[in-house]
N, C-alpha and C positions, 0 to 999 in steps of 0.2 A: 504493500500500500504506500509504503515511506520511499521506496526502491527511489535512487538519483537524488534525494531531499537530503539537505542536510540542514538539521539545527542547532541552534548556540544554547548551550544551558547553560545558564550563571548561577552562579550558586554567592550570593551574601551569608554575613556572620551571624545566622540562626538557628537557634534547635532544633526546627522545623528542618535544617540540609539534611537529615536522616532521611528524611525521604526521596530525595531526588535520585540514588542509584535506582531504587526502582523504575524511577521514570525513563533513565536513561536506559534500564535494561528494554521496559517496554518498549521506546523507541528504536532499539538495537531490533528486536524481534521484528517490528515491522517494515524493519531495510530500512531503516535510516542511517546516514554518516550523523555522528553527535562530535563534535567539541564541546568539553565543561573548559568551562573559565570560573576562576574562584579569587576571591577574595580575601587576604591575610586572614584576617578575623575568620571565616569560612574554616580555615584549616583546625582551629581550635576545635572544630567539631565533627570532621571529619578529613580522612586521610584521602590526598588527590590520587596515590594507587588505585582506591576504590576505584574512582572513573577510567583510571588509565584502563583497568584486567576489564573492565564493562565496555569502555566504546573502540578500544586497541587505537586511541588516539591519546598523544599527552597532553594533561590537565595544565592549562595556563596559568599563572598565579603572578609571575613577574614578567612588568612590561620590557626588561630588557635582560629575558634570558635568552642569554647567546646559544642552549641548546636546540636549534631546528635550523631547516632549510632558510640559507638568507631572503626575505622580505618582510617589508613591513607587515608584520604580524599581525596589529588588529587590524586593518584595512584588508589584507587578504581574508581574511577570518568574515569579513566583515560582507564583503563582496562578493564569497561562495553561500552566505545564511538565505534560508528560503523562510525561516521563524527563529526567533532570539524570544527567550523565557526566560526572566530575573525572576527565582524561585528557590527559597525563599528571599522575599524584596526587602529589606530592613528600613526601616525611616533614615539611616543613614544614606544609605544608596539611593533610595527613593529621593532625598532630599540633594544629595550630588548630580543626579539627573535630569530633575526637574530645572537646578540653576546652571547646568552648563559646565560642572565641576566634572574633570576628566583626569583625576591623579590618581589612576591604576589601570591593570589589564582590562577589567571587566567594564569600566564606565568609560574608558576611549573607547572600545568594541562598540559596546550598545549604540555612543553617538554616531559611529559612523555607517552601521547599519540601515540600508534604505529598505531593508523587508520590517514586515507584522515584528511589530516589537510589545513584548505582553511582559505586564507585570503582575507580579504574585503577591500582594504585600503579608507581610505573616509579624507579629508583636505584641504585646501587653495591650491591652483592652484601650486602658486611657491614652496608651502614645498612639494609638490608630488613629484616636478618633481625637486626636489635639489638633485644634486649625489649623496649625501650621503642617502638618503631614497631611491633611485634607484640603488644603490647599493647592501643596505641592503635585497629591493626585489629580487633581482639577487640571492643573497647569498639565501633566502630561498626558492626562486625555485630551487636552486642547489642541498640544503638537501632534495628536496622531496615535499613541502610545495606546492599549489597552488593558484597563483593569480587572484584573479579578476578584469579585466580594470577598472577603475572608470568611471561613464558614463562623458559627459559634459554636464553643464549646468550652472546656476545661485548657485554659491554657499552663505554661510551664508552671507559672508558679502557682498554680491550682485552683485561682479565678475561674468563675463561669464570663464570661464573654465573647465581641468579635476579636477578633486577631488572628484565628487560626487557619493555618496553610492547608486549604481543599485537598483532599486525596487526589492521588499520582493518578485515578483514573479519571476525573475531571480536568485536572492539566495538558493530560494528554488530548481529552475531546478537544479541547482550546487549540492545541497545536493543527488537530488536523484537520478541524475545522477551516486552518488557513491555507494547508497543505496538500493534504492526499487527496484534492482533485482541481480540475479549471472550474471555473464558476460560470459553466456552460448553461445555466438555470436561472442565472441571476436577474430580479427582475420578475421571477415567474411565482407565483402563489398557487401552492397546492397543498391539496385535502387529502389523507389516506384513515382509510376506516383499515382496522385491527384488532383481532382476539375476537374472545367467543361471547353472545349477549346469553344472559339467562331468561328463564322467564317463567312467572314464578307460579305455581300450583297452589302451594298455601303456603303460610309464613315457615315452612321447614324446607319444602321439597321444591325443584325447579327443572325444568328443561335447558337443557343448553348442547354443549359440541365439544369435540376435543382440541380445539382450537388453541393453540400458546398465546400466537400476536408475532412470533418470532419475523416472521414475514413480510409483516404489514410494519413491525418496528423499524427491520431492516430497510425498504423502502423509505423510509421518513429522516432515518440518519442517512442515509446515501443523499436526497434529495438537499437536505439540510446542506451538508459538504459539500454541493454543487451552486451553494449559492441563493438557494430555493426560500421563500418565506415558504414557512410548512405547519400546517394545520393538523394536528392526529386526533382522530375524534376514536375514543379506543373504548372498545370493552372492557369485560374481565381477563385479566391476565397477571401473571408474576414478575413481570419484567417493569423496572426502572425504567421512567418515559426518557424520553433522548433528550441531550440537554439542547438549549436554544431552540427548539420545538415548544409550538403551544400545544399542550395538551388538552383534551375534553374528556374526563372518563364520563363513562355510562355503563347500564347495566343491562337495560330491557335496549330487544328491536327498537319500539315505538322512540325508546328513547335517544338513540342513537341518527333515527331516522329525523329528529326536530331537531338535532344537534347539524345535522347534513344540511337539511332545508336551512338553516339557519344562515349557515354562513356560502351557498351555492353560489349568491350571485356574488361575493367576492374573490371568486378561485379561476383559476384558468386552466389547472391540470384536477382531474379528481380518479384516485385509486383506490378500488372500493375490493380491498382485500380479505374485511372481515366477516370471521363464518357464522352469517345472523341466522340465528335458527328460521326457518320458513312457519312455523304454528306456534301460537302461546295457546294456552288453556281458554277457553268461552268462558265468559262471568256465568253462570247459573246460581240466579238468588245470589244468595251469599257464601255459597261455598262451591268451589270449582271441580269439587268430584261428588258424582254421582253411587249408589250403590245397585247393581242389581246383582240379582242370583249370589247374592257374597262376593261377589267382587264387583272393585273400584273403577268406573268409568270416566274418562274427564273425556269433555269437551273441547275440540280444539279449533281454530279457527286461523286462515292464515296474518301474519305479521305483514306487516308494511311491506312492499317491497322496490329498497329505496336505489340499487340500479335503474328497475325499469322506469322510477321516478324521474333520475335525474336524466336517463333518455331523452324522456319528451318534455324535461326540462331547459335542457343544458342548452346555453344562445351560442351562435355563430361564434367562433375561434376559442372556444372550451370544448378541451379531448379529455373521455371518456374510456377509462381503463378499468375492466374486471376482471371477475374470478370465476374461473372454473374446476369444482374438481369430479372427477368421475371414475365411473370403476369400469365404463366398456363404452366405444363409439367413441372415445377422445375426440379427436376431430371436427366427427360430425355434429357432436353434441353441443361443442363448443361455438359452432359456427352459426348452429341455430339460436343458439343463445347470446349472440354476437349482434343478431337480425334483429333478433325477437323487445332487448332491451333495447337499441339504436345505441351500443356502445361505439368506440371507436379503438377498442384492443380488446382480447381477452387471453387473458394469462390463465391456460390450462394444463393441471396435472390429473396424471392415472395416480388415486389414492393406490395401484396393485404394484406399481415403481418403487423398487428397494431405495429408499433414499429422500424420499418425494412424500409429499404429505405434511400432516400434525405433528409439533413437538419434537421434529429432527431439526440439526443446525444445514442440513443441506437440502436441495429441492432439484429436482428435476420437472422442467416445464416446456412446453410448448407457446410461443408466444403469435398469436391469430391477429390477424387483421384484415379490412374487406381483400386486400390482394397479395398479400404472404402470410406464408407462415416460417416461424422460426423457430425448430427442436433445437435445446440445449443439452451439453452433455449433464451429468450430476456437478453440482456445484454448491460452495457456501452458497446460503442466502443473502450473505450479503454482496457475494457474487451476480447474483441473480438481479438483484434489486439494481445494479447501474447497470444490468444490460435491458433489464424496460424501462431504467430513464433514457437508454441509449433509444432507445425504439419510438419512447414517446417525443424524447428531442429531435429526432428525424419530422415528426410530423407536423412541428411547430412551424 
């Protein structure tokens, strides 16, 4: 994903540097080249080996050490960065940067950086939030710079507040969000429905699907990285929403389906991934099942259905992406259901495909349109997910 990127991690003098070999390993996994650059203070709390045996590049700390290839070091450093991350960002560095102070490795690098430059701040509750370091944040959101909220929590010295440096797994979305893709979408606003709706019998028992959302998530971070304002209008699911994603949960069809109409006529792509059960229970009186002969009958009646809705909704230059999954006639089935809603794609798998289906990280699909089609081999889903934003950016 990272393959040919390289980024700059700065690492300032905070508790919080525990965590950035992880980041850097993540980033290593994903085919990134990383340089750490560290700052005096930095080293008190961690040893620059660490990075060295993590990214097999050596850790910067002095702007004039004579060991490496001759050029000016932060300027080359500076001019290969595709993202720079001062993480953790201390009010010292934060405050050296914000005024233009460049008396080390790490804060001449940053200035001279013309990629995404993001900052981490991480500190004591009250120096976060003292004017003068909120200030200084101000001033480099101003030049361009990007911030990251601090989470709250239990800080070092045992305080409940802000200050604390967000986990290594949201630093990294930061990063590739600027990174691992063109912003081929940019500009573009779209909707994906994901995971399974319930619907409910009585206050215990419900109908629903074996649906994760893995799919329709993947699709939403992929779209996100491309630049995409992105809508996920989600069901039930176990999964963490995407960050920089608006999220809508829901739970019922119906309800999913006012969430959809809701916001229709502000989207321009809609991918309508999630597996909405087709019947809820019929109200009878007041209780939704029935008895004969000793056994439980319920009523069922069908739920909205908000494809063939947005069909013969959707205005001129909004494309219409669905779902299909089937257990025989893939093709055909797909095609009629292609016609039948006025979609303008439909993304179909055989539930009998090893690989393919509910609750795997991989998918095997067929991707339908009125005049191709396009079978893919098995793949992540998140593989899957930029080759029908590839599909749907063809038909922009």
């Amino acid at each position: 994903m990272l393959k040919n990127k390289t980024v700059l991690l700065c690492v300032s003098g905070g508790i919080a540097a525990y965590k950035m070999p992880n980041l850097a390993r993540m980033l290593k996994k994903l085919g990134a080249t990383i340089h750490v650059l560290m700052t005096r203070n930095a080293e008190n709390f961690i040893n620059p080996i660490t990075f060295e045996s993590l990214t097999a590049n050596k850790c910067i700390v002095d702007t004039f050490d004579r060991n490496f290839q001759y050029s000016v070091e932060h300027v080359a450093l500076a001019k290969a960065a595709d993202a720079v991350i001062v993480a953790p960002a201390t009010a010292n560095v934060i405050g050296k940067l914000a005024n233009g102070i460049a008396d080390d490795m790490l804060t001449t690098t940053v200035m001279a950086c013309t990629c995404k430059r993001i900052i981490a701040p991480a500190m004591n509750h009250n120096m976060y939030h003292d004017p003068i370091v909120q200030d200084n944040l101000k001033k480099l959101e101003r030049f361009g710079y990007e911030i990251i909220p601090p989470a709250r929590g239990m800080l070092a010295n045992g305080d409940i507040g802000d200050g604390r440096l967000p986990e290594e797994e949201l630093l990294l979305e930061y990063i590739l969000r600027e990174t691992a893709h063109e912003k081929d979408l940019a500009g573009k606003r779209l909707l994906v429905t994901a995971g399974a709706t319930h619907e409910a019998i009585d206050p215990v028992r419900y109908i629903t699907n074996h649906s994760t959302g893995k799919m329709g998530y993947a699709i939403a971070r992929a779209a996100m990285r491309r630049g995409a304002e992105v809508t996920l209008v989600s069901g039930v699911t176990a999964i963490a929403p995407p960050p920089f994603v608006k999220t809508i949960p829901v739970v019922s069809a119906q309800d999913m389906f006012e969430a959809v109409k809701g916001a229709a006529g502000e989207q321009d792509i809609f991918v309508m991934s999630a597996a909405v059960a087709d019947y809820r229970p019929a109200v009878v009186a007041e209780n939704k099942i029935k008895k004969s002969d000793g056994n439980a009958v319920i009523e069922l009646e069908r739920t909205q259905d908000i494809l063939g809705w947005l069909g013969t909704h959707k205005s001129n230059g909004q494309i219409l992406c669905g779902f299909s999954m089937e257990t025989e006639n893939l093709i055909e089935n797909s095609r009629a259901k292609l016609d039948r809603k006025r979609a303008d794609m439909i993304v179909a798998n055989d539930l009998r495909t090893k690989g393919a289906g509910f609750g795997t990280d991989t998918n095997v699909v067929t991707i339908i349109t009125r005049d191709s089609e396009r079978s893919l081999e098995i793949m992540t889903k998140d593989a899957v997910a930029d080759a029908i934003l590839d599909c749907i950016k063809e038909m922009i």
